[in-house]
N, C-alpha and C positions, 0 to 999 in steps of 0.2 A: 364773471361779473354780470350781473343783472341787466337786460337791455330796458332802455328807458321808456314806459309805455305811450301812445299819442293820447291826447287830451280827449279826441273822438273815439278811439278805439272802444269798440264791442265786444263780446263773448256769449256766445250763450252756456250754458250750464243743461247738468242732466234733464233736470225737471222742468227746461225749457223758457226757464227766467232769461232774461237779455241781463247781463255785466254792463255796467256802467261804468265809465269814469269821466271824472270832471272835478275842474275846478272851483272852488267853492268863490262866487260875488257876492253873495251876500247871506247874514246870519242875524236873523232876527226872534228874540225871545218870544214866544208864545201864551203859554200856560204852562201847571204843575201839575201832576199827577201821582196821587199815595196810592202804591202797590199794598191792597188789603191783608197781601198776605208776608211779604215782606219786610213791609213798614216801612221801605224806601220808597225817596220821592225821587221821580222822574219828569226830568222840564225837558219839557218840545220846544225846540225852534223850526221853524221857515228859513230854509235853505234852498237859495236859490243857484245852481250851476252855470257854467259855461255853454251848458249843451242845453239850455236854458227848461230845465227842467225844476218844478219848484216842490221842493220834498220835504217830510214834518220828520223830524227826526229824535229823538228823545236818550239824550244823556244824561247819566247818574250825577254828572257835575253841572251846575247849571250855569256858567263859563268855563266849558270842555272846552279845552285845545284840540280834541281831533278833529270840532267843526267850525275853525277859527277862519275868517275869509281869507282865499289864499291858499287855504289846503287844497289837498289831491284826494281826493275821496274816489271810492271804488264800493259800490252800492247796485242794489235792485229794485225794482218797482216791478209790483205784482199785477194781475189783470185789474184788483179795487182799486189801484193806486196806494196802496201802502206800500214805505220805501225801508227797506233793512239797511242798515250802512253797513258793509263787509271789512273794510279798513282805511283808514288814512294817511297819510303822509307824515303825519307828527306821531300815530304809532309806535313808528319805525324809531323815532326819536327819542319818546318814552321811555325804549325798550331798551336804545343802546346806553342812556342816562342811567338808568336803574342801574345794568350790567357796569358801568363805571365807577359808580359809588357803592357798589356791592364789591367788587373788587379791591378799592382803597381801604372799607370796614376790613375787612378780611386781611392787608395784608398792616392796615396799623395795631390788629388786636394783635398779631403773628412778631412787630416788632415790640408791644406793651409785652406782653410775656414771657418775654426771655427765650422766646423759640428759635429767635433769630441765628443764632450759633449749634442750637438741635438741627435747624433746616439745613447750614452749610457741611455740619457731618455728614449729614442726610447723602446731600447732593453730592459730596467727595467721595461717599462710595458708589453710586453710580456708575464712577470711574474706575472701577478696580478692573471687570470686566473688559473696559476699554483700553486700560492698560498693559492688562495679560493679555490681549489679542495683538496688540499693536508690537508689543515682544515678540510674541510669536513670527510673526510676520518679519521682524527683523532678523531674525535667529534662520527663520527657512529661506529666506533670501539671500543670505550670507552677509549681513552689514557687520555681524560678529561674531562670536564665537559660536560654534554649532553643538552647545553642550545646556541642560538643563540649568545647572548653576548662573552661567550666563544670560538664558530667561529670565531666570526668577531677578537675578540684578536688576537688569533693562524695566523688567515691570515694575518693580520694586522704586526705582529711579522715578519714572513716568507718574508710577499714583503720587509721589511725593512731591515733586514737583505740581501736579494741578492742586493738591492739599494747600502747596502755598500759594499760589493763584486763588484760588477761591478764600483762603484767610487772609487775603489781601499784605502778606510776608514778600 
């Protein structure tokens, strides 16, 4: 688990930038700016931190949530005073939002299409393996018969039984 970083903590970096972090108090919209060669427009805001440092910062949304008051930002300021912002606190939030409704797409197309009984074959052989070892192990321990035929039952037993557990039988 990640330790929680302090609001004043520093770093410096290779090329000798100082790491920032701080809290965002305040977030005030500035101007727009058309990238000539991209055609995207980029709005600045006046962000002011905890560490009270006041930095122009310039996102692709022109009410971003990564620089919403309240955030955790983690940014540099160069020797002119331009400020990079490196990450935020609501990144992290983006990220695990996206990963959750990319997960639910994926497992409702999985129950629309009829795969849902392909996945549990699927998954009940995974078991076979686990079942001829788990024989085994019974058969050389002696819990039964010490003969191949009585393997093959025991595993035989074992895949069929998780077959019904898993087709809910």
């Amino acid at each position: 688990m990640a330790k929680a970083r302090a609001v004043s903590k520093k770093e410096m970096v290779a090329d000798g930038k100082t790491i920032h972090y701080g809290k965002i108090d305040s977030c005030t919209y500035k101007t727009e700016w058309l990238n000539p060669i991209s055609k995207k427009i980029i709005y600045y805001h006046e962000v002011i931190t905890n560490e009270g440092h006041v930095c122009t910062i310039g996102t692709i949304d022109k009410n971003s949530i990564r620089i919403k008051k309240g955030s955790m930002i983690e940014y540099t300021i160069d020797e002119k005073g331009k400020t990079r912002l490196l990450s935020s606190s609501n990144d992290a939030n983006k990220i695990a939002e996206a990963a959750v409704n990319s997960k639910q797409a994926k497992e409702q197309k999985i129950y629309n299409s009829g795969a849902i009984s392909k996945t549990r074959a699927k998954n009940q052989e995974m078991f076979l393996g686990y079942a001829w070892s788990y024989a085994k192990d019974l058969v050389i321990a002696g819990k039964t018969m010490k003969d191949v035929a009585e393997l093959n039952k025991v595993a035989r037993y074992i895949y069929d039984e998780i077959g019904k557990i898993l087709n809910n039988e």
